[in-house]
C-alpha positions as CSV (number, residue, x, y, z in Angstrom):
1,X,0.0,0.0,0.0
2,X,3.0,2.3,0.8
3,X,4.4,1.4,-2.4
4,X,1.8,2.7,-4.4
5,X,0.6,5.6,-2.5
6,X,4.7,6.6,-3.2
7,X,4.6,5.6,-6.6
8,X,1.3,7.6,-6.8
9,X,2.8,11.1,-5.2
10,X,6.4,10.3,-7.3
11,X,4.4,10.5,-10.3
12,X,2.7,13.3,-9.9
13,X,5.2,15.3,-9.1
14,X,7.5,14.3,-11.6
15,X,4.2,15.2,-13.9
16,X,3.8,18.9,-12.2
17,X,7.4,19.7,-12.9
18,X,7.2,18.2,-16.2
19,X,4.1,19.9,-17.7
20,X,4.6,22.6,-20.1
21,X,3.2,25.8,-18.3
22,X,0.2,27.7,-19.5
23,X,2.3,30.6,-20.8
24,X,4.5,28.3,-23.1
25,X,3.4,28.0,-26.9
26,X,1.8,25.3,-28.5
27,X,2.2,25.6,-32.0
28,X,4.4,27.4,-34.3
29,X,5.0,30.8,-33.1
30,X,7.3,33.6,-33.7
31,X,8.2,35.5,-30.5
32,X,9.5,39.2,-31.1
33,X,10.7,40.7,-27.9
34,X,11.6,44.8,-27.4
35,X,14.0,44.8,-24.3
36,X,13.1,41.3,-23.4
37,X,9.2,42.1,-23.3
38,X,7.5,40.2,-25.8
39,X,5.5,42.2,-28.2
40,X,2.4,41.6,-30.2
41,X,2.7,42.3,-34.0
42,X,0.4,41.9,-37.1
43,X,1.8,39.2,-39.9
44,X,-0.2,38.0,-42.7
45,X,-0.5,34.3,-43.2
46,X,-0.7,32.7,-46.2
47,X,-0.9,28.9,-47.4
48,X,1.5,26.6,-48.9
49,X,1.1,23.1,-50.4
50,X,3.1,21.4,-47.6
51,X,2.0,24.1,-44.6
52,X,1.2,27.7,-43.3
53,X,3.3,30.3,-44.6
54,X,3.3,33.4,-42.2
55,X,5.0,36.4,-43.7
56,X,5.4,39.1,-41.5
57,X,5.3,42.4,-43.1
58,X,5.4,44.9,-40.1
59,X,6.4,45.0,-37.0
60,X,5.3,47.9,-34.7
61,X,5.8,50.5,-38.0
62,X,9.2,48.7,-39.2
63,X,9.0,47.9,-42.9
64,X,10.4,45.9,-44.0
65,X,11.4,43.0,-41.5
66,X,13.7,40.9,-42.3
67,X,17.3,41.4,-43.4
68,X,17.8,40.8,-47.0
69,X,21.2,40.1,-46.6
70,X,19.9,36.5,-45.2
71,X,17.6,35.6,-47.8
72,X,18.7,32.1,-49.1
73,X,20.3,31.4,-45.4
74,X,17.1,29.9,-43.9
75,X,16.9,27.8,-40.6
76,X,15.5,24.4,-41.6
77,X,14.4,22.3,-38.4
78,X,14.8,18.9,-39.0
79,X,12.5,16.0,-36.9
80,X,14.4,12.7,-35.2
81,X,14.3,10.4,-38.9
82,X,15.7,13.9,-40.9
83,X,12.5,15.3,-42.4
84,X,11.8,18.7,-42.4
85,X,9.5,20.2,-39.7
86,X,9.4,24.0,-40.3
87,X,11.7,26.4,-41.9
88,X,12.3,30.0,-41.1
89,X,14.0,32.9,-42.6
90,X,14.2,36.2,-45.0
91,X,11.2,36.6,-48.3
92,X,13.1,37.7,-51.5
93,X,11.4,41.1,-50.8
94,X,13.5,41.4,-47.4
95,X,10.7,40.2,-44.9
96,X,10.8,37.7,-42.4
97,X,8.7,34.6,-42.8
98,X,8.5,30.9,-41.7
99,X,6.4,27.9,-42.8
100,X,4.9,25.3,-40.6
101,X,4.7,21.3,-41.5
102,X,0.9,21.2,-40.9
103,X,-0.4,17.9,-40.7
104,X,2.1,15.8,-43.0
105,X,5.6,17.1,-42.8
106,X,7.6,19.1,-45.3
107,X,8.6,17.7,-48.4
108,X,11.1,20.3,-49.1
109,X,12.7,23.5,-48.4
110,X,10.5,26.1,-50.5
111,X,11.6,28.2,-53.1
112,X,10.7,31.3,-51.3
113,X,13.7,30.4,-49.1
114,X,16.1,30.3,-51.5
115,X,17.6,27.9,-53.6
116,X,20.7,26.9,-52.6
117,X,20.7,24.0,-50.0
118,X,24.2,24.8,-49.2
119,X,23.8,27.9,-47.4
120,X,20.8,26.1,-45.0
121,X,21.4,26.3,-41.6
122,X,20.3,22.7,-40.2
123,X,19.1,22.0,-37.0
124,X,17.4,19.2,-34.6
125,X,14.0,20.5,-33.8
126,X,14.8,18.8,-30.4
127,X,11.9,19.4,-28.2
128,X,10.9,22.6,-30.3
129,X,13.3,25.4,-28.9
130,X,13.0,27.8,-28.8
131,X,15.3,28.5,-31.6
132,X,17.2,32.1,-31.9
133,X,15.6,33.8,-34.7
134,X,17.3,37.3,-34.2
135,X,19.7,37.7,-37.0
136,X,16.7,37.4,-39.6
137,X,15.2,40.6,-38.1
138,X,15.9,43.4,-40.3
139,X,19.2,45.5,-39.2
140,X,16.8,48.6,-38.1
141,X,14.5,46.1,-35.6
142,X,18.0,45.1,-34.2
143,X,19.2,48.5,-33.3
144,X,16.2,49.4,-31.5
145,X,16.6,46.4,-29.0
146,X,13.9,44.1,-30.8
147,X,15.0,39.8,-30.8
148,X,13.2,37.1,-32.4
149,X,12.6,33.4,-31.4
150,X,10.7,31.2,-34.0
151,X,9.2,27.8,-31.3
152,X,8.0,24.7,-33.3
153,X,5.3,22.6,-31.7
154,X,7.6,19.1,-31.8
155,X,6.2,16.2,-30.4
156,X,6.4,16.0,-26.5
157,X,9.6,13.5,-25.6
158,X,9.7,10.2,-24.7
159,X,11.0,11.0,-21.1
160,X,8.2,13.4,-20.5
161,X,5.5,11.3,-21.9
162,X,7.1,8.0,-19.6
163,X,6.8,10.6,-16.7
164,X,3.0,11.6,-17.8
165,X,1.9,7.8,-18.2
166,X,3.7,7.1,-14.4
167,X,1.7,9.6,-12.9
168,X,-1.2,8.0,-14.8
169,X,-0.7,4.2,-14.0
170,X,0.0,5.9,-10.2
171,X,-3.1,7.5,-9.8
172,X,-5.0,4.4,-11.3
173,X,-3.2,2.2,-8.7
174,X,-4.3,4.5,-5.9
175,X,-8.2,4.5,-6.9
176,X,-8.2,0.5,-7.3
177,X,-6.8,0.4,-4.1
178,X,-9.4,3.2,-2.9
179,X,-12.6,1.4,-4.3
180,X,-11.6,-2.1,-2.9
């Protein structure tokens, strides 16, 4: 009975410092901060065969946002097997933008990227980032204190979804026990 009630508690707190917290995004998101103080923005979303494309056009009055000297040099965010997840970086016309892997995955870097896979930056989406998204702000956002982190809605890990079925099987134990 000890056992369980222990492996009951253990469980759930290993859950409650586990859990992502209410204030941490779900999905893909682009988080521009002035001064460390995130900051709401407008974008305009668009669609794209393989996902969402967001490009964002203005932020807070600067036009354009992105730094043209990094169009072609996108982040690509690889999952675990090396398929794309979601890609961010600079428009042709000198705007930041990103594309999400909606429901299937990426087949491919887009055009709108750039061409050139050699000047991709690849990286392990990991558990989603956030990744450092700064240098694709244009140079003008940058001096006035603004940052950018792009965070991709990866799958949870196995070590926090083996913590979240613990605290499960934990609290299951404890009502059996309860009811009989």
């Amino acid at each position: 009975m000890r056992a369980i009630k222990r492996a009951w508690l253990v469980g759930l707190v290993l859950m409650a410092v586990a859990a992502p917290t209410a204030a941490a995004p779900i999905s893909d998101t682009l988080i521009v901060s002035l001064n460390g103080v995130p900051t709401p923005f407008p974008f305009v979303e668009g669609s794209a065969a393989d996902g969402d494309l967001v490009l964002v056009t203005s932020i807070n009055g600067f036009s354009p946002t992105g730094d043209a000297s990094q169009f072609g040099h996108p982040t690509v965010l690889l999952e675990g097997d090396g398929t794309i997840s979601d890609v961010f970086g600079v428009s042709e016309a000198g705007n930041f933008q990103f594309i999400s892997d909606g429901e299937v995955g990426l087949s491919s870097v887009s055009p709108l990227f750039g061409t050139n896979p050699q000047n991709f930056i690849l990286v392990a989406e990991g558990n989603g980032g956030p990744f450092d998204a700064t240098q694709y702000l244009s140079p003008a956002l940058r001096a006035a204190g603004y940052t950018a982190q792009f965070q991709s809605d990866a799958a949870p890990e196995p070590a926090t979804l083996a913590l979240l079925s613990l605290g499960l099987v934990g609290l299951a134990a404890s009502r059996r026990r309860k009811s009989d």
